[in-house]
C-alpha positions, 0 to 999 in steps of 0.5 A, a space after each residue: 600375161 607373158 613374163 619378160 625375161 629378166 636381163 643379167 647384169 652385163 645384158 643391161 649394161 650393154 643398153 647404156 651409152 656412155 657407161 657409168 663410172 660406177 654401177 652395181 646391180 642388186 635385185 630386180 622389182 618387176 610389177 605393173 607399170 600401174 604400181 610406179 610412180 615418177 615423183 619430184 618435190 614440191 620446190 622442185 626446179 624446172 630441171 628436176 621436173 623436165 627430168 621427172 617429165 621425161 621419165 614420165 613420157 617413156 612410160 607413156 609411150 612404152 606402156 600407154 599410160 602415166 604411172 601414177 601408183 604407190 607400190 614403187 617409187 622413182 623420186 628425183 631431186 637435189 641433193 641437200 646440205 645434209 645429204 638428203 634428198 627431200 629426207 631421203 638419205 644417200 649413202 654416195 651423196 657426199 662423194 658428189 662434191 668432191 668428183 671431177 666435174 660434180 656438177 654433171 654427177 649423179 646418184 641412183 640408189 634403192 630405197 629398199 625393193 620399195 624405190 629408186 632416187 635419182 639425185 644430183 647437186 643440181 639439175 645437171 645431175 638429176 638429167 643425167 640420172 634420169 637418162 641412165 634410168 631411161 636407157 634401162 627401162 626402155 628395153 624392159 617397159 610393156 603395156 603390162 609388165 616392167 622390169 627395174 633393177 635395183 641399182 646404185 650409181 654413182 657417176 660423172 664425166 671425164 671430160 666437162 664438155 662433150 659435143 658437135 660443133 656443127 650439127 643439122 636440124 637442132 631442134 631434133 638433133 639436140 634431144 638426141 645428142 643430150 640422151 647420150 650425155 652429150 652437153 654442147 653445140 654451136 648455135 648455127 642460127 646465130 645471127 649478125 644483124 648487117 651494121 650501119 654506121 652510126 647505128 645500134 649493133 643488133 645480134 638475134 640468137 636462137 632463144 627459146 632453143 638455148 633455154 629449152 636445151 638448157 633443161 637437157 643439161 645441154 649448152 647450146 652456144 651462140 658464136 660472134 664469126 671469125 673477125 676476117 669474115 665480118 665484111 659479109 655483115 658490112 663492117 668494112 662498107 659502114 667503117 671503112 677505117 676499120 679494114 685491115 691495111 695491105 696485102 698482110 691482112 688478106 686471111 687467104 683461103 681456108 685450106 679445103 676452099 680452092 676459090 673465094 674470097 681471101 677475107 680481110 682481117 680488120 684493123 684491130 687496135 682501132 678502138 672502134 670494133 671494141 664498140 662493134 663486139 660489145 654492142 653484139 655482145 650486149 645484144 646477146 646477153 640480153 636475149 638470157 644467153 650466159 655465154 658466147 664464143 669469140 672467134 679470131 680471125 681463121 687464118 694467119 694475116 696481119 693488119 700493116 697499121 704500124 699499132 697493129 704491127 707492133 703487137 699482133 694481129 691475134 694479141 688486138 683482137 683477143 684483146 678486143 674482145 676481152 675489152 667488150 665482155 668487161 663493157 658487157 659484165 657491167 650490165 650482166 655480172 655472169 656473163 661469160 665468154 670464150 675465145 676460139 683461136 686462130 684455126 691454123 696458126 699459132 701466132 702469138 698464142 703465147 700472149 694471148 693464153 698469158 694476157 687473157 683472164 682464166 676465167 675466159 675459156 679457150 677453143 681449138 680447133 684444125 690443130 691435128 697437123 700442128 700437134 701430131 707426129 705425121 709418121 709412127 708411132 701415131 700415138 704421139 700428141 702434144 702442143 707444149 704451150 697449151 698442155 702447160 696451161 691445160 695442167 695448170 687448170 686452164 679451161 680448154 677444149 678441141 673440136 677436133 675429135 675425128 668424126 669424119 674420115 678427114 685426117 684433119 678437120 681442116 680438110 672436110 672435103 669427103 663425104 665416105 663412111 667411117 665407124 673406127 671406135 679406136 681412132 675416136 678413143 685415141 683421140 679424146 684419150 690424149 685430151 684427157 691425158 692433156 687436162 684438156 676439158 672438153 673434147 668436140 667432133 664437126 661434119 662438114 655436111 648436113 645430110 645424112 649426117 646422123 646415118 654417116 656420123 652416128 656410131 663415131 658420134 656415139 663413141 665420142 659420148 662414151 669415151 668423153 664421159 668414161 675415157 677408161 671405161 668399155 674397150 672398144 669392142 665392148 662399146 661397139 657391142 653395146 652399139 649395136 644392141 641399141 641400134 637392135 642388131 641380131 647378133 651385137 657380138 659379131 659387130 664387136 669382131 667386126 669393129 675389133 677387125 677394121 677399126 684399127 684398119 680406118 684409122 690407118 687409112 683415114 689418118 694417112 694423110 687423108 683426103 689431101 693425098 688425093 683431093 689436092 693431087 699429092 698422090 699424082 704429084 709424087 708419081 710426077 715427081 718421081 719421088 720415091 714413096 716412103 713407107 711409114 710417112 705420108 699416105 703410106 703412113 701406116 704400112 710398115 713394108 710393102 707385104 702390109 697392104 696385102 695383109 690389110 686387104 686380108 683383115 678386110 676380107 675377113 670383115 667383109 664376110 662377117 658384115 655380109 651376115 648383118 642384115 643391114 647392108 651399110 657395114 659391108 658396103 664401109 668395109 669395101 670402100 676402106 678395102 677400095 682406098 687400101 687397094 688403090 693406096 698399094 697400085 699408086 705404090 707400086 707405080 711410085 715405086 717403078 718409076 722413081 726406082 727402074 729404067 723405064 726405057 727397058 722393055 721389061 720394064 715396060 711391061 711392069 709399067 703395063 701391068 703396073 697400070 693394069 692394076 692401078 685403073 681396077 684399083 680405081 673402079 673398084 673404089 669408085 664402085 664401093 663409094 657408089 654402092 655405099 652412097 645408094 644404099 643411103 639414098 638416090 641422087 642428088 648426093 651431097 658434092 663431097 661425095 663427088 668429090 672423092 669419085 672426081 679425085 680418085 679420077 683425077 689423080 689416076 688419070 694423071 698418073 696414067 697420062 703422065 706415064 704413058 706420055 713420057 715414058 712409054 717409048 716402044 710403039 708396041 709397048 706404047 699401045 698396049 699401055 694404052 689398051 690397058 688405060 682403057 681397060 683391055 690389057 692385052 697379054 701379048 709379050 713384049 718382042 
């Protein structure tokens, strides 16, 4: 038998994802897997037992067999009144009760070099044991020979609720996301029977995913939609007095939806959509779910009845479904529900926190621009109104943790790779800091999302579990040990160089500076470009896009040495969008600030465009090379739509330049050669 090297203390840790708030390491017991046993109590609750089972499975699939011996004992169970674990006492038990969020704690502690109990107040907890166990026995198990070491733990999370509003194939993302500690997401199969008038209102969850994830310690949640989109269920067609009244109650577009339906707002103060959301929500309850989500309508509209007028659209409609849940409670007492806010406005927010009971949980969500300065310093957030109820312990949670290069969740329209640990640190760190209890991230796509999303995903179950913890390159080290890199340390140089870096580039006003034509407008504009606002946000002087582009290099040459290719291919993607950022500047700059009609301006101008198509190719070409090291096409159309917009807004500004302002026919003609990509070097005569 070869004997496994015995990791040290920091060498374990770094197969821990998220980092306990406390843990200690003693000595280490290694024996045959043979000689372990995985044991729960004879009333053991289902949790307890799908923990131990769990437990149970990693051996059997890392040693290839059951343990079932008697020299070390893993014993997992539920803390009792008196401290004590089926007799087993624990010196950190009593702490439990008086931790943040102490239903999710849990202990690990010896018992002797005979044992380890993994314990909790209630199955959260013993989950939640059993997963940090797990994260370090997997490097450590053989078919002859196991490693445990002899730890004590004591542990909770930061923040209550950690998760991804929208994520693809739940059956095999939701065991994912729950290893990492991670406990929520929204149910996607949620579904809204079409309603007819007169007739029973029908809902159908997913229900036997909701009751299994519950055993993983993870909520997954059904949702009733947005109040504006309720006509794709038929409610406006089956109750036609139930359409919001005038123009007003057009919701208009969601932002990143250039066409479509404008989605009426429904008339809330009829009595008659009460008795639509209870008949869902009843339904809902019935089928075992404990909890729904309430969506307001998204967007700011107003029905013009003068009884909706004379409160509010937003005020009604929380008012409509705080009505339901009351009729719902009757028949189920612990039935929760939340209300997830209007998206982009915050009309009348004010009374609808103070009339709502705080027992009803709030959500938010495409918030960013309304609470962040939109110049530096960026660490700068807040929203008064809900702060103050946050600190007063009012239950709030965003899904605006950016998991995606998109500045703002509102905006998800490009699909490009990010993997920036500080900007997700800085953000589920201001909701800390805010009181806030839950923190979320969303994907606007479904494919690939895991390979695009999944080191941002990662810090988001760091730092929402322990916002104190790793510093951003420990947790990047410790990424890249999971993920079996060779040489983890480099990754953390590598991270420690261009996180800061993404998160300049991605929270400068982005993607909208190109997707909506921003860049092309203000050269259109001749406005002068300010640096330090906008997407130039994060450049202080004119010298700083070379100074990025150098931080990029150095990364680039770490990355190449990885051995897989997909952290090089980022990096020059993000070096892409720097260069491009510095030739619209330079253009922006020339023509807000010289008199073009001057022919060495002219030749500025030239060479000024000159750059600006390579700036192009090169971050067309960075996207392309990223996206094919995922997979062939078809590509998802976020992908190209970030190509299409780095054209459009190049070209427009290529166009509008050469055909306002390049006078000389000469000029004129080596401009163009330069659009095309010539650029002649001939002087100007």
């Amino acid at each position: 038998m070869v004997k496994m090297q015995i990791p040290t203390p920091e060498q374990w840790l770094r197969h821990l994802m998220p980092l306990p708030q406390e843990i200690s390491f003693g000595d280490t017991v290694i024996c045959n897997p043979k000689e372990v046993t995985i044991r729960v109590g004879e009333k053991a609750s289902s949790a307890e037992r799908f923990a131990a089972t769990e437990l149970t499975n990693l051996f059997r699939t890392r040693c290839g067999q059951v343990p079932m011996g008697s020299r070390f004992e893993l014993f997992l169970g539920i803390v009792d009144n008196q401290g004590r674990v089926e007799g087993r006492p624990l010196a950190q038990a009593h702490r439990l009760a008086e931790l943040p969020n102490g239903d999710q704690a849990y202990v690990i502690q010896p018992q002797g070099a005979e044992g380890l109990v993994l314990a909790g107040l209630g199955g959260k907890g013993v989950y939640y044991a059993a997963r940090t166990l797990a994260q370090l026995l997997e490097p450590v198990l053989g078919s002859e020979q196991v490693v445990i070491p002899l730890i004590n733990v004591l542990d909770w999370p930061d923040l209550a609720e950690r998760g991804l509003w929208n994520f693809p194939q739940p059956a095999d993302w939701i065991p994912w996301l729950s290893s990492l500690k991670l406990n929520y997401g929204k149910m996607s199969e949620t579904r809204l029977y079409p309603i007819e008038r007169g007739k029973q209102i029908h809902a159908e969850i997913e229900r036997n995913l909701m009751v299994e994830s519950r055993l993983r310690a993870f909520n997954y949640l059904p949702y009733i939609l947005h109040l504006n989109f309720l006509h794709d269920v038929g409610l406006f067609s089956a109750y036609p007095e139930l359409a919001g009244k005038g123009d007003g109650a057009l919701a208009g577009r969601y932002f990143a939806h250039k066409g479509g339906n404008q989605h009426r707002v429904p008339c809330a103060s009829n009595p008659l959509l009460v008795d639509i959301l209870a008949g869902w929500m009843m339904d809902i309850a019935d089928q075992g779910a404990e909890e729904v989500s309430c969506w307001l309508s998204e967007r700011p509209a107003q029905c013009g009845c003068q009884p909706c007028t004379a409160v509010g659209q937003f005020v009604l409609e929380a008012r409509a479904f705080v009505e339901a849940w009351r009729r719902v409670t009757s028949a189920h007492p612990n039935f929760h529900i939340r209300l997830f806010l209007s998206t982009t406005t915050a009309q009348r927010d004010h009374q609808v926190l103070a009339e709502t009971p705080p027992e009803v949980k709030i959500e938010r969500a495409c918030a960013t621009a309304m609470e962040r300065v939109l110049c530096v310093p960026r660490d700068l957030m807040a929203n008064p109104l809900l702060d103050h109820y946050a600190s007063q312990g009012r239950w709030l949670v965003s899904y605006d943790v950016p998991l995606t290069v998109n500045a703002c969740v509102d905006t998800p329209e490009f699909k490009l790779p990010e993997s920036s640990a500080h900007r997700v640190r800085d953000y589920v760190r201001h909701l800390h800091r805010r009181h806030y209890q839950g923190a979320s991230g969303m994907m606007a796509w479904r494919t690939m999302a895991r390979e695009i999303c999944g080191f941002n995903i990662h810090a988001l179950a760091e730092w929402a579990w322990n916002a104190n913890g790793r510093s951003e390159r420990e947790f990047a080290v410790a990424w890249a040990t999971i993920q079996g890199y060779e040489h983890p340390e480099l990754v953390g140089e590598w991270s420690e160089l261009m996180g800061p870096l993404e998160f300049d580039v991605y929270d400068s006003n982005f993607p909208i500076c190109y997707s909506w034509g921003q860049a092309e407008e203000m050269v259109v504009q001749r406005r002068r470009p300010s640096l330090g606002e906008g997407m130039f946000r994060y450049y202080a002087d004119a010298g700083d896009f070379d100074r990025k582009l150098e931080v990029c290099q150095r990364a680039l040459q770490l990355a190449r040495g990885f051995a897989s290719p997909i952290l090089a291919l980022e990096t020059e993607v993000v070096r892409s969008y720097v260069g491009l950022a510095k030739s619209i500047y330079q253009v922006a700059e020339l023509v807000a600030t010289v008199e073009l009609p001057q022919l060495e301006q002219q030749e500025r101008m030239r060479i000024a465009l000159q750059n600006l198509k390579k700036a192009e190719a090169e971050n067309l070409s960075a996207i392309r090379s990223w996206r094919s090291a995922l997979g062939a096409e078809p590509w998802h159309h976020r992908v190209h739509d970030a190509l299409q917009a780095t054209t459009k807004n190049v070209q427009g500004i290529c166009n509008y330049i050469k055909d306002r302002h390049l006078y000389f026919p000469e000029t004129s003609a080596m401009a163009t050669s330069a659009l095309e990509g010539v650029g002649s070097k001939k002087s100007v005569p």
